[in-house]
C-alpha positions in Angstrom: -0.7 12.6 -4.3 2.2 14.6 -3.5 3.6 17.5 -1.3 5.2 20.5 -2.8 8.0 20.4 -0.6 10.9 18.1 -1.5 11.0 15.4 1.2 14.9 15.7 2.2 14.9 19.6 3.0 11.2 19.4 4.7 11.5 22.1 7.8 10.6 20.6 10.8 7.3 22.5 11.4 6.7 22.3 15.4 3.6 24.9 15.2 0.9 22.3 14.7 -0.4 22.9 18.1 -3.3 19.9 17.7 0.0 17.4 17.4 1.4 15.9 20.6 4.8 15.7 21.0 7.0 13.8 18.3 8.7 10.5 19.1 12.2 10.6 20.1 13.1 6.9 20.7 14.6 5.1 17.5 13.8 2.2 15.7 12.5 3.3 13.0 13.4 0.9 10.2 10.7 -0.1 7.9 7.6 1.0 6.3 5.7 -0.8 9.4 7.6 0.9 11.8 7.5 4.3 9.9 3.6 4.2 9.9 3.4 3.7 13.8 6.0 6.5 14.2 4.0 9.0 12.2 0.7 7.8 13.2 1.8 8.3 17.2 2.4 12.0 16.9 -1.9 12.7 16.5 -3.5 12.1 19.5 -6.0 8.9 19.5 -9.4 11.2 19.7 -8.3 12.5 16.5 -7.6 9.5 14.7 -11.0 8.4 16.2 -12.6 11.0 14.9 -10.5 11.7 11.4 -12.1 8.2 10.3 -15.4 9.7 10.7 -15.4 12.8 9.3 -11.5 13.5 7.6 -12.5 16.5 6.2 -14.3 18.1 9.5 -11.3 16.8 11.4 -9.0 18.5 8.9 -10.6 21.8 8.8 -12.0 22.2 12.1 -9.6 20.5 14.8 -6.4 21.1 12.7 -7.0 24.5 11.4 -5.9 23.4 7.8 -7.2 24.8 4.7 -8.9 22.4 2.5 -10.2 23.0 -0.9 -11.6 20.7 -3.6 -10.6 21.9 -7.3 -11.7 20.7 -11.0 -8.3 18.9 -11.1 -4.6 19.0 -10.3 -1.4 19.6 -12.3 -0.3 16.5 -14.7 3.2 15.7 -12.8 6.4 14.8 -15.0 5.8 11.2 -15.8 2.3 12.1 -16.9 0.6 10.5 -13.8 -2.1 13.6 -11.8 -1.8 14.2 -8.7 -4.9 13.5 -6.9 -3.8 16.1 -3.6 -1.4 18.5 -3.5 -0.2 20.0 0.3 1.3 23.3 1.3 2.6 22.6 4.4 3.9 26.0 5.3 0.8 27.6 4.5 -1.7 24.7 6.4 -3.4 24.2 2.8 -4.5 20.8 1.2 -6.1 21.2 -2.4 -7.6 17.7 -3.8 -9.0 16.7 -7.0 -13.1 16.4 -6.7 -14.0 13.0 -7.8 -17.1 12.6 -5.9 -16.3 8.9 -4.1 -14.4 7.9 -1.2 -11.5 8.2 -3.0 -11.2 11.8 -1.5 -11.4 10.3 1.9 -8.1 8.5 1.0 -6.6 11.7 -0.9 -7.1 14.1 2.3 -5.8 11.1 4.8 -3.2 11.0 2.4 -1.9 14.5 2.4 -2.4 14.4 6.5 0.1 11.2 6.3 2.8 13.7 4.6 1.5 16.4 7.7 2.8 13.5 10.2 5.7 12.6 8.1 6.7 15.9 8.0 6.8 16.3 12.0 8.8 13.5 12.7 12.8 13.5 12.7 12.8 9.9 13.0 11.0 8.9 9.4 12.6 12.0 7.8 16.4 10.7 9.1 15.0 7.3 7.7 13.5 8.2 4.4 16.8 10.3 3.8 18.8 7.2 3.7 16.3 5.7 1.1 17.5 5.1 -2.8 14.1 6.8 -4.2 13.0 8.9 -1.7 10.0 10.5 -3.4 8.7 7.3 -4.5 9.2 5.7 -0.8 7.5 8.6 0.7 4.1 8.1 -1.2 4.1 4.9 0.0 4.0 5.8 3.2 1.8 8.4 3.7 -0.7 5.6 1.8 -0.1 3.1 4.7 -0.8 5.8 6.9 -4.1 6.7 5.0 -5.3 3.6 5.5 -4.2 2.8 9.0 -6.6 6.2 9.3 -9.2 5.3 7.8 -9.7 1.8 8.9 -8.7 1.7 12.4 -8.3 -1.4 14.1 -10.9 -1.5 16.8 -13.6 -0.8 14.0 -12.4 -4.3 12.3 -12.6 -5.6 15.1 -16.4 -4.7 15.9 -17.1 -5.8 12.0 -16.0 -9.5 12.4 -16.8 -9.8 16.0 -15.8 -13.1 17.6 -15.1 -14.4 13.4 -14.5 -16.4 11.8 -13.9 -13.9 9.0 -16.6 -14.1 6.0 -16.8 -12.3 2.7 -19.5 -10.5 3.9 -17.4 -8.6 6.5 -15.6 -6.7 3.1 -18.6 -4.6 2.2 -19.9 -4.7 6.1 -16.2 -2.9 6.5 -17.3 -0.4 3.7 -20.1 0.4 5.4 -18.9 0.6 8.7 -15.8 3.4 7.7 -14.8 5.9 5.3 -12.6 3.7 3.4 -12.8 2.2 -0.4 -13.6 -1.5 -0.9 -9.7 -1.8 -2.1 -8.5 -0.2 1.3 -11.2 -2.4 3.2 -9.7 -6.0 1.2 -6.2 -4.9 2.0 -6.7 -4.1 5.9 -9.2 -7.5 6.5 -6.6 -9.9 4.7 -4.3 -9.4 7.1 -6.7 -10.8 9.9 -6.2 -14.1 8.2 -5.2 -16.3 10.4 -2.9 -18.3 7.9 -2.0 -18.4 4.0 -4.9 -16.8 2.3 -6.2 -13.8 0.3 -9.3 -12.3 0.0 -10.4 -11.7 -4.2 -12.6 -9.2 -5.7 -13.8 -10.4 -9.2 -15.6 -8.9 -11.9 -18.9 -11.0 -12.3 -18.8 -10.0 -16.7 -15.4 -10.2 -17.7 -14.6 -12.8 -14.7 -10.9 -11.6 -13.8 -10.0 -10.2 -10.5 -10.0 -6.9 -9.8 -8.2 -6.6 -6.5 -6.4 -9.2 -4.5 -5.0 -8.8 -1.2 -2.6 -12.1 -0.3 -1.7 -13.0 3.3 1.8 -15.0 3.3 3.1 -17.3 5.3 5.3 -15.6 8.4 7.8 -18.3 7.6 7.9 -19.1 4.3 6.9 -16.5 2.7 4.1 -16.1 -0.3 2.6 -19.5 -1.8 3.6 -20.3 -5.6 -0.2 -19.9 -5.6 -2.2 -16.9 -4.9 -4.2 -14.4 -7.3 -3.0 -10.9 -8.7 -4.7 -8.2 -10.0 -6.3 -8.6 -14.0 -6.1 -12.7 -13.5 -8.7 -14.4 -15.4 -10.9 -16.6 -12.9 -9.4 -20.3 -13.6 -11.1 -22.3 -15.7 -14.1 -24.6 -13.7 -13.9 -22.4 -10.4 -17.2 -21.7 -8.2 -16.9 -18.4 -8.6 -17.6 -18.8 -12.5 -21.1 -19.7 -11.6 -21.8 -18.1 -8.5 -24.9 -15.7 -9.2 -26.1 -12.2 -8.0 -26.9 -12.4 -4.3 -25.7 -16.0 -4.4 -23.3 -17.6 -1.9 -20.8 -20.5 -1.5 -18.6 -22.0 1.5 -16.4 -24.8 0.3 -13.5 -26.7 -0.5 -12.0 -25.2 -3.7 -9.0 -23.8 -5.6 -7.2 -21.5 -7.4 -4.8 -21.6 -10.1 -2.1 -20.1 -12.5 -2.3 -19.4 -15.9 0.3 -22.0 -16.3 -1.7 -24.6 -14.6 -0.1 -25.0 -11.0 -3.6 -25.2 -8.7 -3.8 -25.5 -5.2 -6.3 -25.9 -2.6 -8.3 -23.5 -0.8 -11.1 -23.5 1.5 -13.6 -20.5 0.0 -16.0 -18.3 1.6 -17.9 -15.9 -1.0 -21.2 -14.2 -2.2 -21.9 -12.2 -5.1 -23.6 -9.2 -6.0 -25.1 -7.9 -9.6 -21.5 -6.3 -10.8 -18.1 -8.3 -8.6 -17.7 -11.7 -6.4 -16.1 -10.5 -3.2 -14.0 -14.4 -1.9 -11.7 -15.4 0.7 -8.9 -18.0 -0.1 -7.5 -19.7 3.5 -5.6 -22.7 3.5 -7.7 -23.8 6.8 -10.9 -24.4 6.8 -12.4 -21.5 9.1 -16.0 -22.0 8.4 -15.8 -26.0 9.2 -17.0 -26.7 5.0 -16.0 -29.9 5.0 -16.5 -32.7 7.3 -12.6 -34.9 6.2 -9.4 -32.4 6.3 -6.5 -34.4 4.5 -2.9 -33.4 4.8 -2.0 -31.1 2.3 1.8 -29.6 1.1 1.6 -26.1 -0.2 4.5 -24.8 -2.3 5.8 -21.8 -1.3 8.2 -19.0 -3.2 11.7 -20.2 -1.8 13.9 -17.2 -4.1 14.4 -14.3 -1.3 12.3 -11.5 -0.7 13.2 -7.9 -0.6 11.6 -4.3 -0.3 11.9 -2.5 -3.4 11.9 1.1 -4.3 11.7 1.4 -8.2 9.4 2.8 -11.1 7.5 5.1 -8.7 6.2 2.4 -6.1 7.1 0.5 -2.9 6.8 -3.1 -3.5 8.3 -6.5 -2.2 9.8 -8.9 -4.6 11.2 -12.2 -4.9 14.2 -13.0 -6.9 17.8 -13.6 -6.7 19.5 -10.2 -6.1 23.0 -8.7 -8.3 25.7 -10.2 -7.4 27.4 -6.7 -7.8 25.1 -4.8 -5.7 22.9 -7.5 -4.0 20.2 -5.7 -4.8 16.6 -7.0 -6.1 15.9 -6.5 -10.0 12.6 -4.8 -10.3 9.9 -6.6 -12.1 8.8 -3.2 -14.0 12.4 -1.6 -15.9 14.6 -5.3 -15.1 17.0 -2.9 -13.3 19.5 -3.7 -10.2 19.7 -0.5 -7.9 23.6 -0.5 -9.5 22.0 -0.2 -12.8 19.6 2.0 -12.2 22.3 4.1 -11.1 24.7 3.7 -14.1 21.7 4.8 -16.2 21.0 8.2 -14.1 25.0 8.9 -14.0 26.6 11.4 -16.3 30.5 11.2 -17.2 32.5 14.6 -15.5 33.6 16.5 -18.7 36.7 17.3 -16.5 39.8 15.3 -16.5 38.9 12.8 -14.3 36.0 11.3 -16.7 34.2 9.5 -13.8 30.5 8.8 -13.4 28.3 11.2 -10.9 25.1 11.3 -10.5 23.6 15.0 -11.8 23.6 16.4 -9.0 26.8 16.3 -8.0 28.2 18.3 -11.3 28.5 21.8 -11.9 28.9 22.7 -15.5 29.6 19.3 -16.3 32.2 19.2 -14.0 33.0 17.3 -10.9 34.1 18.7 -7.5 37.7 17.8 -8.2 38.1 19.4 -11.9 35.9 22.6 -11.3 
């Protein structure tokens, strides 16, 4: 999903008469903050209503052009675009896929409408390394923040605690995917937890949202994406339709396990679990003291290989900057390998951009 306008010479369009006022204040100076920045310039009945009906909201309060097509231009590194925005022209084409995945796709392309109207997160993605790659990210926060909005999740679980059940109840109960509906319930755990979507056949989760600590950080335990279930967990035998509350596990491939209090049911085709290191749904009658290892290597945001993610490991010591887990590269190195030498006298590095001819500013 993409905009056709280059994120760093964006006009500031101030005709979108259905937005209130942009936020002046800053403070902008993370992907949170960036989200509740863009999200404040639509007014609340909006949002209430965009999660309802995105596409009537779109076309009908925001005036905006929307049109579904057979598919989307292939983009340079081969990925397709699902939505493509013309923001001077108030158009939004998206790729028909026939699920709710276009529900995320238009939310999407209105996250790059807000982006777009806010000098704050412009100024701020302007200072990022990968721009482009940061600004996807964003408008996918904001898609979800829009399509799940907080007092709805709040109706779902009620006075809590929260079950497995509430996933698909969440479904139901908005516009969003199951995938956007894991992500935005994990982080009502109240401690160390995730909540795990598994495939009942080949018995290897399919999505996994983890809740860290706000201390220490993410557990040395937790499930990722494409994990195989371990070996003699509940979930292995947990039938269609069938449910389970109990002390239990998980583990990594390697063998370190830790324990879990689990809440999940099963359907004819995935397990939908929740991991908590608490017992929420009073399982067990004895609670031993437990010691949970946790991730001590520092954590940083990364912008790398076309994604936003935080990682853990021991930074450059040229650049102190994180090595991503995709390419192995350092934000220095990364760098080095997009420079090209000034065929000039001077036979520095620059990045492309910054050569004309070949040549530097200095030797032109």
């Amino acid at each position: 999903m993409t905009s056709r306008m280059p994120s760093r010479c964006l006009p500031r369009l101030r005709r979108w008469s259905k937005l209130s006022s942009p936020i002046e204040e800053p403070g902008v100076t993370n992907l949170d903050t960036c989200v509740e920045e863009a999200l404040a310039g639509l007014d609340a009945s909006m949002r209430t209503e965009f999660a309802s009906a995105p596409l009537h909201t779109l076309t009908q309060r925001l005036g905006i052009k929307v049109k579904a097509v057979d598919h989307l231009q292939r983009r340079d590194d081969g990925g397709t675009c699902d939505g493509v925005s013309f923001l001077q022209d108030d158009v939004i084409l998206y790729a028909a896929t026939g699920n709710r995945r276009e529900n995320f796709t238009l939310a999407h392309e209105l996250g790059h409408r807000l982006v777009v109207d806010n000098d704050n997160v412009l100024d701020w993605l302007a200072d990022q390394d990968e721009t482009a790659a940061v600004l996807e990210t964003l408008c996918d926060r904001i898609a979800a923040r829009l399509l799940v909005p907080g007092d709805v999740i709040d109706n779902v679980i009620g006075s809590g605690p929260l079950r497995a059940h509430h996933v698909t109840d969440l479904v139901t109960a908005t516009n969003a995917s199951l995938p956007v509906c894991v992500i935005a319930l994990a982080t009502r755990l109240p401690g160390v937890g995730a909540i795990v979507v598994t495939d009942r056949v080949s018995e290897t989760v399919t999505y996994a949202s983890v809740q860290p600590h706000p201390v220490q950080g993410w557990p040395v335990v937790h499930p990722w994406p494409n994990q195989r279930v371990p070996a003699g967990h509940p979930l292995q035998n947990l039938g269609p339709d069938a449910t389970t509350t109990r002390k239990s596990f998980w583990a990594t491939p390697w063998g370190t396990r830790a324990d879990f209090y689990l809440d999940a049911r099963a359907d004819a085709r995935r397990t939908i679990a929740i991991l908590a290191d608490t017992d929420l749904w009073d399982a067990e009658v004895f609670h031993p003291a437990t010691t949970r290892d946790f991730d001590q290597r520092p954590e940083r945001e990364l912008n790398c290989c076309g994604r936003t993610q935080n990682v853990r490991g021991y930074p450059c010591q040229t650049c102190d900057g994180p090595y991503c887990p995709e390419c192995g590269l350092c934000p220095c190195q990364r760098r080095a390998k997009n420079e090209n030498r000034c065929a000039g006298p001077c036979g520095l590095q620059y990045l492309p951009h910054l050569l004309e001819d070949g040549k530097c500013d200095e030797c032109r």
